[in-house]
C-alpha positions in Angstrom: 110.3 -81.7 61.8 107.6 -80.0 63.9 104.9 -81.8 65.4 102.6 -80.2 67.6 100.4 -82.0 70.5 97.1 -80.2 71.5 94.0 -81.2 73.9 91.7 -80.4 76.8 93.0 -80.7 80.4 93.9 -84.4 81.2 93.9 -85.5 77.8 97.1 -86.8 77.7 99.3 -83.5 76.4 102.3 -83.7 78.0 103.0 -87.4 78.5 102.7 -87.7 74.9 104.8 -84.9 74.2 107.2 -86.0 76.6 107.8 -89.6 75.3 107.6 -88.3 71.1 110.1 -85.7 72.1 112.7 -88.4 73.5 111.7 -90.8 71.3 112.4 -88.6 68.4 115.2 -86.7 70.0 113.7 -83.7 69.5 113.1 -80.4 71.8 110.2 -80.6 73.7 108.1 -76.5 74.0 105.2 -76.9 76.5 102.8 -74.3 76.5 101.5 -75.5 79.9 105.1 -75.5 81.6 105.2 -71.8 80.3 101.3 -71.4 82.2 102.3 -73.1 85.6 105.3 -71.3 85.6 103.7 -67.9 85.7 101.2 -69.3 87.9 103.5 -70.5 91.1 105.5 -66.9 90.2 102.1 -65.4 90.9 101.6 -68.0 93.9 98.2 -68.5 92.0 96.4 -71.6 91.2 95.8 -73.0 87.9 92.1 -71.6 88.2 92.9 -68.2 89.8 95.6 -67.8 87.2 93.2 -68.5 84.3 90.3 -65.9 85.9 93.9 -63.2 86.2 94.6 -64.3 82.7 91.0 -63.8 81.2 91.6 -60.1 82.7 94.9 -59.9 81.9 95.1 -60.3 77.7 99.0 -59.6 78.1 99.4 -63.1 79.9 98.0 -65.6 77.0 100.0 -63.1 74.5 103.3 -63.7 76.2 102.7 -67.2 76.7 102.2 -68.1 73.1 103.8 -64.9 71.6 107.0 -67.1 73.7 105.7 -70.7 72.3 105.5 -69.4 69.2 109.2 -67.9 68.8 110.7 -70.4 70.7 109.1 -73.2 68.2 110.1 -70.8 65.4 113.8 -70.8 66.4 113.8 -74.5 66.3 114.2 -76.3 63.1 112.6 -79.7 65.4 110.7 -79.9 68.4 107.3 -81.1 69.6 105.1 -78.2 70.8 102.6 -79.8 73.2 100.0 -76.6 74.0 96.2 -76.2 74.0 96.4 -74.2 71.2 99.9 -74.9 69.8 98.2 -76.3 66.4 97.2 -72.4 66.0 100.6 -71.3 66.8 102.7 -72.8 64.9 101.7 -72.4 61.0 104.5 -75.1 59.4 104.1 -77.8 61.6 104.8 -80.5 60.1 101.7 -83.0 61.7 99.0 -81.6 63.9 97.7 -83.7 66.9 94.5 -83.1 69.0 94.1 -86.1 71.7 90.8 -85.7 72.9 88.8 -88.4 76.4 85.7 -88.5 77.7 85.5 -85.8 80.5 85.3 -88.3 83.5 88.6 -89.8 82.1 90.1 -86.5 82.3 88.8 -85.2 85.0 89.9 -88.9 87.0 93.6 -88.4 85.7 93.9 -84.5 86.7 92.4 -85.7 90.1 95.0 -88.4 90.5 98.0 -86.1 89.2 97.2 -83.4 91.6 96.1 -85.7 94.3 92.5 -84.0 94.4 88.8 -85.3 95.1 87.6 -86.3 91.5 84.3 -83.4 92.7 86.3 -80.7 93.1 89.1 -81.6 89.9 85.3 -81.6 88.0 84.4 -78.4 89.3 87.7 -77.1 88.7 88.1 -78.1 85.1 85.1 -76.8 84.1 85.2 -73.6 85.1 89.5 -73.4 83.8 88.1 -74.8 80.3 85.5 -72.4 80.0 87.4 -69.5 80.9 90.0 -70.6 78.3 87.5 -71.2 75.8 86.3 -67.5 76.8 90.1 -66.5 76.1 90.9 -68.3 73.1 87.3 -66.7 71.7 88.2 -63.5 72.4 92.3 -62.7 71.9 92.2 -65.1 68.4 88.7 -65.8 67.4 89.3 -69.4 67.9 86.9 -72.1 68.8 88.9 -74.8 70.5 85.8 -76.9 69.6 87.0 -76.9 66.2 89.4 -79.6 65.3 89.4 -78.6 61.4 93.1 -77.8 61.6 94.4 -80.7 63.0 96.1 -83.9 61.4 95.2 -86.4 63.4 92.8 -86.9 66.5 93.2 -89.5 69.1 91.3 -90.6 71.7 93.1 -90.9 74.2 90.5 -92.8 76.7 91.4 -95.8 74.1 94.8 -95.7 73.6 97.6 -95.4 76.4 100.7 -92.7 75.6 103.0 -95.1 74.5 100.3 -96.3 71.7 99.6 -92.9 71.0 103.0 -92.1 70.2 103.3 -95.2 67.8 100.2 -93.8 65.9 101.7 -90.4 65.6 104.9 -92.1 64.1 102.7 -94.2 61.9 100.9 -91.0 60.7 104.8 -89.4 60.1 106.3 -92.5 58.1 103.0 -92.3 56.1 103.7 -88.8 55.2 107.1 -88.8 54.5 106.6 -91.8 52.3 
């Protein structure tokens, strides 16, 4: 079983993908570990990453040309990744959480232990570059949730409830 876990910065992502992964026993493939990895090996932020990145096509390639094969290797796994749901073609249930901006913005600012002004400033300049990227490399509009399964807001729900939703949404189709 493949599941894949998309969403904007702060939306929830990894902590989701982190608990469905051990609840399900199944490998976790994080598109974002793959990013800040790269990032710190540069000794680049997040943001000066992204503006190398939108420069530097060969950077989004290898990061999901190495989601991609990693989540094709494996017959189970959750693939948590802004655009894992593009990636990986037999998943098996597509997620998007999606929260209001603020929400987001307040979670990234209390994960990374910035001023909630400059995490806003910040995030909106990283999403637009991505959505730059995504636009040009794939000709795909992250703004379009057409592909996905299932959409959770995750302003509403905490991870834990998210995860019991997704597991729903599995026993429902594999019933």
């Amino acid at each position: 079983m493949k599941i894949t876990i998309s969403g904007l910065p702060g939306s929830g992502t990894t902590t989701v993908a982190k608990i469905l992964a051990k609840k399900l026993n199944l490998k976790l493939i994080s598109a974002g570990e793959i990013f800040r990895e790269l990032a710190a090996k540069k000794g680049m932020t997040l943001i000066e990453f992204g503006k190398y990145a939108e420069n530097n096509p060969d950077v989004d390639l290898l990061i999901d040309k190495t989601q991609k094969e990693m989540a094709e290797k494996e017959e189970n796994a959750v693939v948590e990744g802004r655009l894992s749901g593009y990636m990986v073609k037999n998943a098996d249930l597509k997620v998007w959480l999606f929260a209001d901006a603020e929400i987001r913005y307040e979670r990234i600012a209390k994960r990374e232990h910035k001023d909630i002004a400059v995490v806003r400033s910040e995030t909106k300049k990283r999403e637009e570059l991505e959505k730059r990227r995504y636009e040009k490399f794939y000709s795909i509009n992250i703004d379009d949730w057409s592909i996905y399964d299932l959409a959770v807001n995750s302003g509403r729900f905490d991870a834990e409830k998210i995860v019991e939703i997704i597991l729903k949404a599995l026993w429902i189709e594999n019933t």
